[in-house]
C-alpha positions as CSV (number, residue, x, y, z in Angstrom):
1,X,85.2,106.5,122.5
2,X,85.7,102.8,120.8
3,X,82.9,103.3,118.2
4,X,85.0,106.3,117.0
5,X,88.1,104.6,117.0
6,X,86.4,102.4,114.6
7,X,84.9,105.0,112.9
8,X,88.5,106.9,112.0
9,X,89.7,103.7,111.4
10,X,87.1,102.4,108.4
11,X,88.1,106.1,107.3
12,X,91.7,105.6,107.4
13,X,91.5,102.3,105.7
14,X,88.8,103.7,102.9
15,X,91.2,106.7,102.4
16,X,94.3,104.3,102.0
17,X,92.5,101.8,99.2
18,X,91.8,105.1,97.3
19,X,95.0,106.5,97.6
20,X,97.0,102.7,96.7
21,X,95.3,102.9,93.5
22,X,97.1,105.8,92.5
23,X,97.4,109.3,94.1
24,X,96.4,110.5,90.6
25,X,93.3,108.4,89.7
26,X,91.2,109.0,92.7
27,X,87.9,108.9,91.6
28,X,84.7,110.4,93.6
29,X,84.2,113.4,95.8
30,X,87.7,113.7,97.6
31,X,90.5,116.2,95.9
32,X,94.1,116.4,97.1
33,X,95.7,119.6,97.5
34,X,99.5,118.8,97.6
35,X,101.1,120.9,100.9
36,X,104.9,122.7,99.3
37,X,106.1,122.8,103.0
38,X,109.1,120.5,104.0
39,X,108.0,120.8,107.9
40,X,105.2,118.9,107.6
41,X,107.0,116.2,105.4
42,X,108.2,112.6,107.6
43,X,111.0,111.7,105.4
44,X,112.5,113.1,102.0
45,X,110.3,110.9,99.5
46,X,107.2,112.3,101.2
47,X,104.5,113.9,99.7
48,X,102.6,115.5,101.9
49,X,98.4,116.2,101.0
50,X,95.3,117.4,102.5
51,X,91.8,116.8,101.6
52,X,88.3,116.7,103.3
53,X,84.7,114.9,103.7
54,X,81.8,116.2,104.8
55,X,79.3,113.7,107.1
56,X,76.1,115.2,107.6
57,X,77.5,118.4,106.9
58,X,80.4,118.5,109.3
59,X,83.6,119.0,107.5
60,X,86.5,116.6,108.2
61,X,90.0,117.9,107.1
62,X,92.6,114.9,106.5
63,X,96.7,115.1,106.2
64,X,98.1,112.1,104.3
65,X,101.6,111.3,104.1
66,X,102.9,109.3,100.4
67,X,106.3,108.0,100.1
68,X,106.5,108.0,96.3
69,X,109.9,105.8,97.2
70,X,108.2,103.1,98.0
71,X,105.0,104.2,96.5
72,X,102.9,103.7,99.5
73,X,100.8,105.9,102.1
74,X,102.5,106.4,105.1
75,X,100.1,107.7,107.3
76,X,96.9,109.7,107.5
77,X,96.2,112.3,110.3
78,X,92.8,113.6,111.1
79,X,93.6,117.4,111.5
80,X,89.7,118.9,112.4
């Protein structure tokens, strides 16, 4: 249980340099698809995406949460 912990972790912090350099300008294999919903948003300046990776052919879906306020990721949520 730990080693995944630091697993989703490295993820969650490799996801969060990408997306600091600019939601925009990510470069590589991950693509954002923006979600229109307001229920999944934390606060009004949120933009709310999704994206996935694939390890060793397993999918991984993510949720990240931007404030464009502060212009800063929020949060990231492994969803499957």
């Amino acid at each position: 249980m730990n080693s995944q912990m630091k697993g989703l972790q490295k993820v969650a912090e490799n996801l969060c340099r990408k997306v600091e350099r600019g939601i925009w300008a990510v470069s590589g294999s991950l693509k954002f698809e923006e979600l229109p919903y307001q229920e999944h948003k934390i606060n009004l300046n949120d933009r709310v995406f999704i994206t996935e990776r694939s390890v060793n052919g397993k999918k991984e879906l993510f949720e990240l949460h931007y404030d464009t306020k502060l212009q800063k990721l929020l949060d990231i949520f492994l969803v499957s």
